[in-house]
N, C-alpha and C positions, 0 to 999 in steps of 0.2 A: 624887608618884611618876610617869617618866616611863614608856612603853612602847617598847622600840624595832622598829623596822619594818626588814624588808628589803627594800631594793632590787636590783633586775639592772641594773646599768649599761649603758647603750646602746651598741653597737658605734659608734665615732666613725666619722662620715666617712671622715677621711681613710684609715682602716682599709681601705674598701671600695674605693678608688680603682683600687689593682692590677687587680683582677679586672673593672671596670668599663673600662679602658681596655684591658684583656688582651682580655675582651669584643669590644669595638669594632673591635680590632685585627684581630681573625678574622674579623667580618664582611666587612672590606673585601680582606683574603685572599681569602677563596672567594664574595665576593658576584658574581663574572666566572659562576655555577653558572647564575645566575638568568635570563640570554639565550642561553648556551653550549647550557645542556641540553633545553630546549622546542625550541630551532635542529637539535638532532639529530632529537627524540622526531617534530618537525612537517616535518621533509626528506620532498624530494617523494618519494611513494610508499607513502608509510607513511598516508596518510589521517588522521593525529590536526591535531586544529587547534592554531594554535600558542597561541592564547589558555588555552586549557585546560592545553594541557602547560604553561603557563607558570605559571598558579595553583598547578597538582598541584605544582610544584617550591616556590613558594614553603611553600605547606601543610605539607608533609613537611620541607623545612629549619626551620619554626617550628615544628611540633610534637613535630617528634624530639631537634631540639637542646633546647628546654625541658623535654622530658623528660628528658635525660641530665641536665642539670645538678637539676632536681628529686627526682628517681627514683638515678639511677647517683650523683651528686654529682661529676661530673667535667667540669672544663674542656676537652669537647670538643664542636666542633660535628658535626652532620648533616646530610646532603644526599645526593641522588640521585647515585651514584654514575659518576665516569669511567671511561668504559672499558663498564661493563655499559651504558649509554646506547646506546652505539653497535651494541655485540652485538643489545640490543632491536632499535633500529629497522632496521639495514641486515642483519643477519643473518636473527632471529626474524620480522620484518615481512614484510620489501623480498625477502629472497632463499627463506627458505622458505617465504614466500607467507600465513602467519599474520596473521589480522585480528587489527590491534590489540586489541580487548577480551580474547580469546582470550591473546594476549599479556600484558594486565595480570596476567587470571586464572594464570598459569604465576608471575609474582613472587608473587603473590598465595601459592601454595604451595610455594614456593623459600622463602617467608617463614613458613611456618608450621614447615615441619621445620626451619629454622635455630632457631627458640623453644624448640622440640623437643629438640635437639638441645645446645642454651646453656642449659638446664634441667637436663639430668642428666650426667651421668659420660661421655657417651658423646664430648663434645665433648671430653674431655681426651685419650680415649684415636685420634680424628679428628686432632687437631692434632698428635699426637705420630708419627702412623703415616707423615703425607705429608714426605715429602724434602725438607729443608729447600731443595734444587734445583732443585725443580717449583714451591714455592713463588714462589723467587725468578723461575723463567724466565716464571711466569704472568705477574708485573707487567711484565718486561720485552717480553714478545710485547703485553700489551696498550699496552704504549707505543706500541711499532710502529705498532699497528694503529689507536694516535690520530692520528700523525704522519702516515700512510699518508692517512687522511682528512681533515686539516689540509692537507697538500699537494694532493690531488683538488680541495678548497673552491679553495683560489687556482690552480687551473687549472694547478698547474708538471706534474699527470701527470694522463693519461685514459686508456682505455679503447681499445685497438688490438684487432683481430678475428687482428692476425695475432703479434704479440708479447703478447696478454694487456692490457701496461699499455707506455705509451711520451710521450715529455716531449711538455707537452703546449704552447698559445700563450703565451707569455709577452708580460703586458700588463700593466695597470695595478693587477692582481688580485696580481699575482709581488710588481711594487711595493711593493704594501701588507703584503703577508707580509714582505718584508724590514724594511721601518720599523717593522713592529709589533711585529718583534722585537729588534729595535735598541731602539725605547723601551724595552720592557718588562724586557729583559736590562741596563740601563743600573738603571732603579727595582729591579730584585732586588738587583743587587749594593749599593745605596746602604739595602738592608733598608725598602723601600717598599710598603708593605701595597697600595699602590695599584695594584701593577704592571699586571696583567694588565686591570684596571679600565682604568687611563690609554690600556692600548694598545689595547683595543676602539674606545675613545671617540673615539681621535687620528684610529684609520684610518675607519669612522664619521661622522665629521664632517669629513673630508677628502672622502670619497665625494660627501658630500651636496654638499658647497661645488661641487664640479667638476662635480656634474650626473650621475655616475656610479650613484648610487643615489635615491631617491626618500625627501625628510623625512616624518615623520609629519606627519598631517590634525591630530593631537590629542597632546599628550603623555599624558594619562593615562584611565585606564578603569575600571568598575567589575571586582570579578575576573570570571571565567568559571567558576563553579561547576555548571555545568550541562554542557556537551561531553562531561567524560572521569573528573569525580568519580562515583564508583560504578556503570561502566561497564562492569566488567569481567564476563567470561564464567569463570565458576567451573567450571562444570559443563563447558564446551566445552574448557576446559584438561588434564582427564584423559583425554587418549588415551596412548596407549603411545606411540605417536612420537613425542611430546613431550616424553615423559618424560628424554632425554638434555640436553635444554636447560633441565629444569626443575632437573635434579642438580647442572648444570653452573652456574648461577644460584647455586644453594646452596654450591657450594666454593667458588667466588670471592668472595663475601659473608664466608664463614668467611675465606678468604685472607687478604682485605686486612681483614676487622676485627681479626684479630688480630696483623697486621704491624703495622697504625696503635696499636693498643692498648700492643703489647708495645715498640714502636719509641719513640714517639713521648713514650710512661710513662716508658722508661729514661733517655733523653736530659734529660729533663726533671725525672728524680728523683720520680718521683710512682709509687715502689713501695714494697714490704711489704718488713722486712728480709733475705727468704729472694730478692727482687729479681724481684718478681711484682706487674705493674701492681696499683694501687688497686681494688679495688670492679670488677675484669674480668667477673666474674659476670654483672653487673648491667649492665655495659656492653655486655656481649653480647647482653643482653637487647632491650638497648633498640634495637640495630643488627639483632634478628631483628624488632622489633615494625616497623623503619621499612622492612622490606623487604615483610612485607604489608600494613602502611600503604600504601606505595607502590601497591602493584595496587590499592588500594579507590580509592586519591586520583587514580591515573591516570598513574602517571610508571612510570620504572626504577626500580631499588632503589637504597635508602636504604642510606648507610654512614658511620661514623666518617672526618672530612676529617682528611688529614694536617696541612691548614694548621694546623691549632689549635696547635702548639706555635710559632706568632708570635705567638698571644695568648696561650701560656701565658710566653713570654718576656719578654710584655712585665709578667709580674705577675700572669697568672691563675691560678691556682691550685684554687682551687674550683667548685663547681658556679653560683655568682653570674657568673661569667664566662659559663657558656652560659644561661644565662637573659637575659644584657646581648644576645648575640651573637642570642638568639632574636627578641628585641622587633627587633631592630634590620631583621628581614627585613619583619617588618609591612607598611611602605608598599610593598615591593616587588609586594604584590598588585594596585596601583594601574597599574603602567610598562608593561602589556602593548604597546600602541601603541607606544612608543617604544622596546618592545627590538624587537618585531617588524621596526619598520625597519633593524635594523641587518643588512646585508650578510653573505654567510657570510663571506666572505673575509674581514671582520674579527676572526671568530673564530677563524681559522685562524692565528694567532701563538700563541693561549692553548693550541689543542690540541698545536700541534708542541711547545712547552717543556715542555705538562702530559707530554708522550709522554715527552720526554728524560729528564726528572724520574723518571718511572718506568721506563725504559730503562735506567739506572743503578743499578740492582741486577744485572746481570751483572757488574758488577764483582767481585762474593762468590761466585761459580759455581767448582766445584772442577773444571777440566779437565785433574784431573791421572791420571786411567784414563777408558778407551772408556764402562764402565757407569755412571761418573756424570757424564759429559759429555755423552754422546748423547743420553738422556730427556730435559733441558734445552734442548739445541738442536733437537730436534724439537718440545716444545714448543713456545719462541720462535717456530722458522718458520711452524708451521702454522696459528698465530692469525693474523698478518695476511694470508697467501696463502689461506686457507680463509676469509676474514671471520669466524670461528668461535672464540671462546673456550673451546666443548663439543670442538672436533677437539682443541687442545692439551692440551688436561687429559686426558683420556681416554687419547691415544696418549700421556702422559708415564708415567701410572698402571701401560699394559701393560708399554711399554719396559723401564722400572723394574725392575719384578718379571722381566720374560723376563730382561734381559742378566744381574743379579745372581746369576738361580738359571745360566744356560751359564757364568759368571765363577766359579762356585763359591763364590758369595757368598750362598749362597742363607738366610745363619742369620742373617743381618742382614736379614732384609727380615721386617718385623711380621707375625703373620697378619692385621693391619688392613689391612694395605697386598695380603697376597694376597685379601684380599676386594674391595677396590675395584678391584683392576686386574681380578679376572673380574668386578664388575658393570660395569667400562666393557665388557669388550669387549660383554655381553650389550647393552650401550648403545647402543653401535657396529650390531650385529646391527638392531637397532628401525630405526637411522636408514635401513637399507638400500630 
């Protein structure tokens, strides 16, 4: 008399392959995050060291992405996001004079009411209330306002007493911005994960060759866990005048995790049949835990990378994809020396395309009446002439609500949406 036994058949190999190479494929998407974003966070003035901001980025791109694929189950990676990077250091830092810890501590609770927030009902009735116009003009001003600084880095504009801003030497810096986006616009179109990687490295090593910039003593280092991990001023972050930067932190986190979640799910076919990304919940979650991650770890806030859907293309599908793309950041805790040498101006190819990239949502903008054209264009402009991603949002929020209600449109506009446009302006009032 036999017994039979049951077995679980082992997921084969080749099974896992998609997501392992879909993985890989996203690392090398947005692995350009890893010297871009410490190069903003450690820009002169801002006092943070670039060894630390360079750990706190890789920390947060490895422990948000392995959580999303753990926790959310979703082929999506994490990292410090573009755009709030620059808000931090040159806006929050550089221009309103905030010490960086003080600064951590404001992500620090930008990230807790985003949890807050991606926890209850309140986040449906948030996302539903803002114009889908303000939405789009926030990405497009913040493009600007990469672009803006991608050109300042290669020197093509500076800084006049009497024009504001006016073109500035063109030199070997202009150069390199042109080549580096010739390479890299050459590798996107041929669907090169390496793009923005190749073009750092080309301009980079062209530097060094010519004598232009200075090679590293060392290629690699142990991390920096001591500088800028758990550094932050909690306590020092709760003033009222803060409070518009900290709101403003919080909508733009919601903005683009939810543009990247709902964009990025569709295109990719990874929703519920009523055509509501996967596991969004959850995914929110995990985009509000990496934004107060970020304040304890030391960087900007943490968000859902648009890249991922070139590893979801290439086969990712599940959450094995961002756990492939999390290991993959690992050694990058090591490269501090060797990204620190790289030049700004080499970076400045990645931020002018990352801008354009996001620039390109004015394409969906309805200017087809005053009332919903205006709050969008006043947005757009007033993020990169203000350095301020808090000016845009805010004066889109009032705009909004004033011209709708003198348009006679006033039964269209949510009472969510008349709440936020009177707490900008109450916002507005603080910054005065």
């Amino acid at each position: 008399m036999s017994t039979a036994t049951t077995t679980t058949s082992p997921i084969p190999a080749r099974a896992l392959y998609p997501d392992i190479i879909g993985g890989v494929t996203t690392f090398f998407t947005m692995a350009y995050i890893v010297i871009v974003n410490p190069g903003i966070l450690a820009s002169p003035g801002t006092g943070m060291p670039f060894s630390g901001a360079l750990s706190a980025t890789v920390l947060i791109a490895f422990a948000m992405t392995l959580l999303m694929g753990l926790y959310a189950r979703l082929p999506f990676a994490v990292a410090p996001g573009m755009g709030l990077n620059a808000f931090f250091a040159y806006t929050i830092v550089i221009q309103q004079g905030v010490p960086w810890p003080t600064a951590l501590g404001m992500v620090f609770w930008a990230g807790v009411l985003f949890l807050l927030v991606s926890a209850t009902p309140l986040r449906e009735r948030i996302a539903t209330a803002i114009p889908e116009g303000l939405r789009l003009a926030a990405a497009a001003g913040i493009g600007l306002l990469l672009t803006f600084i991608g050109l300042r880095n290669a020197g093509i504009v500076e800084a006049d007493p009497t024009t504001i801003v006016r073109l500035g030497t063109i030199d070997h810096r202009a150069a390199f911005l042109l080549l580096g986006v010739v390479v890299a616009v050459l590798l996107v179109r041929r669907s090169n994960p390496l793009a923005f990687l190749a073009s750092i490295f080309l301009v980079t090593a062209l530097a060094w060759t010519l004598g232009l910039a200075q090679p590293p003593e060392q290629l690699a280092s142990a991390p920096d866990f001591t500088s800028v991990l758990l550094r932050l001023d909690i306590v020092g972050a709760l003033q009222l005048a803060l409070l518009p930067a900290i709101v403003s932190i919080l909508f733009t986190d919601l903005f683009d995790s939810l543009s990247t979640f709902i964009g990025v799910a569709t295109a990719a076919g990874l929703t519920d049949p009523d055509g509501r990304p996967l596991n969004l919940r959850r995914g929110l979650i995990v985009d509000a835990i990496a934004t107060f991650g970020a304040g304890l770890a030391g960087t900007s806030s943490g968000t859902a990378y648009v890249e991922s859907i070139a590893g979801i293309r290439m086969g990712g599908r599940t959450g094995l994809a961002s756990v492939v793309t999390a290991l993959c950041f690992l050694p990058c805790f090591f490269v501090a020396p060797l990204a620190a040498a790289v030049p700004s101006y080499a970076t400045a190819p990645v931020l002018v395309l990352v801008g354009a990239a996001m620039f390109q949502t004015i394409a969906r903008l309805d200017f087809s009446s005053i009332e919903d054209s205006l709050p969008p264009f006043v947005t757009i402009v007033l993020i990169p002439l203000t350095f301020s991603i808090t000016q845009g949002i805010l004066w889109g929020f009032i705009l909004h609500a004033l011209l709708y209600a003198v348009s006679g449109r006033h039964r269209e506009v949510p009472v969510a949406l008349w709440l936020l446009a009177t707490v900008s302006v109450g916002l507005l009032m603080l910054e005065r």
